[in-house]
C-alpha positions in Angstrom: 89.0 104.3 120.1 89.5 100.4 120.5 85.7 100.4 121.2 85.0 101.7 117.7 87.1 98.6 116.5 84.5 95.9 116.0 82.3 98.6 114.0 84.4 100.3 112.1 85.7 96.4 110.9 82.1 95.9 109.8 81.7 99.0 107.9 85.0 98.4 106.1 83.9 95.0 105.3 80.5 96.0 103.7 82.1 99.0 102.0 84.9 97.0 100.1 82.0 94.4 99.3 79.9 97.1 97.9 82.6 98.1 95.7 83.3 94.8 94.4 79.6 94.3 93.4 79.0 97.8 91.9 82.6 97.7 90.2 81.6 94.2 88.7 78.3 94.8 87.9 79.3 97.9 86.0 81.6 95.5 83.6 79.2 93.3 82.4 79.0 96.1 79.9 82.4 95.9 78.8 81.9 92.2 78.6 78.7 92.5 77.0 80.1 94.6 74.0 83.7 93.0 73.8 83.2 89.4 74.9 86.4 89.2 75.8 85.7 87.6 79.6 86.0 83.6 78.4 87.4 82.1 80.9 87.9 78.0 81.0 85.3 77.2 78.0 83.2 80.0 79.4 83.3 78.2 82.6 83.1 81.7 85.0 82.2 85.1 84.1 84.6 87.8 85.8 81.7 90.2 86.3 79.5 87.1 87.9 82.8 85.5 90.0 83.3 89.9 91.4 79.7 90.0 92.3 79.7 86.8 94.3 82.6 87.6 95.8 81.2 91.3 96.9 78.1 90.1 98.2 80.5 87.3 100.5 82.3 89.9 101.6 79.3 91.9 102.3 77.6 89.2 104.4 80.7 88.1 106.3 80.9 91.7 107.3 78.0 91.1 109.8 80.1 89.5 111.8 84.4 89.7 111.0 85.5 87.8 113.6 83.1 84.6 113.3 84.3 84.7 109.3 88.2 84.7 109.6 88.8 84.0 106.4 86.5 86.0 104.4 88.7 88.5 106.1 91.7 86.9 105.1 90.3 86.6 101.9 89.7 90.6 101.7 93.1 90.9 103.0 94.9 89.1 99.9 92.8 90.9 97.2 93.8 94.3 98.5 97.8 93.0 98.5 96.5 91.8 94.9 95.2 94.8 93.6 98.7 96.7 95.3 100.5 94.1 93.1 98.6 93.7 89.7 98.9 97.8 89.3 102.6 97.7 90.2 102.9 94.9 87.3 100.4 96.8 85.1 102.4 100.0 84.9 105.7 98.1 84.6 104.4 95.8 81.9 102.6 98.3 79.7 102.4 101.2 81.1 98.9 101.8 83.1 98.3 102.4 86.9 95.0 102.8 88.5 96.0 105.1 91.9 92.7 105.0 93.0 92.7 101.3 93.3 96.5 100.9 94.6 95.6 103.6 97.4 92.2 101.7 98.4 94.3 98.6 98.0 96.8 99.7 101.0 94.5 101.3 103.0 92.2 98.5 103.0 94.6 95.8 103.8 96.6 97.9 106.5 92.9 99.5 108.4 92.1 95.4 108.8 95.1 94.6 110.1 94.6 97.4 112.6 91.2 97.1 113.4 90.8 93.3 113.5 90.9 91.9 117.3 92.7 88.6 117.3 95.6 88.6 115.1 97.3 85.7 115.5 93.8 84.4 113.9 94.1 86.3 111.0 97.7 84.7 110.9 97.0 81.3 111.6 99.4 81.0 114.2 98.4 79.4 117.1 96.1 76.1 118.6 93.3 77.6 118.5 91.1 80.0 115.9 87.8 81.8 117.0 84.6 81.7 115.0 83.7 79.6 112.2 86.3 77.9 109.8 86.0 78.3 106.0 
């Protein structure tokens, strides 16, 4: 199974980046219509920032290990998203399961499948691949 590790952490990484592009991409309609995505000024579009964001993912996903924290980065959206639905449906009511289940799963399958986790941690002297 532990052989299946480094390619099963790629295909995770390229599927949660695909999902951030396509889920983005898809509210620029929203934003469009309601122009309600100002953000400093006008400063950053959500839709724009998500895409971005995706596409990192995406490419970091050729290669986990060499872009740490890219992963790390994927790591605290997912404990985001967990988060922002728990305050959501306290706050006013709405909960998105599908996104609080991908959420957990996403974050948990990385910290199984990634290989040096004191990396991911930032513990120790040492950290393998490229810094960020």
């Amino acid at each position: 199974m532990a052989k299946w590790n480094p390619l099963a952490l790629k295909i995770l990484m390229w599927v949660v980046g695909i999902l951030m592009v396509v889920s983005s991409a898809a509210s620029f309609i929203g934003v469009s219509v309601f122009h309600n995505d100002e953000g400093l000024a006008g400063a950053i579009t959500a839709p724009v920032a998500g895409i971005a964001f995706g596409a990192g993912i995406m490419i970091a996903g050729f290669d986990p290990v060499a872009n740490i924290s890219w992963v790390r980065a994927v790591v605290v959206y997912a404990i985001l998203e967990v988060v922002y639905n728990i305050f959501t449906q306290i706050a006013i009511g709405t909960f998105d399961i599908v996104a609080f289940i991908i959420g957990i799963l996403v974050a948990a399958v990385i910290l199984v499948l990634y290989p040096n986790k004191p990396a991911l941690w930032m513990q120790g002297g040492t950290t393998s691949g490229a810094r960020a």
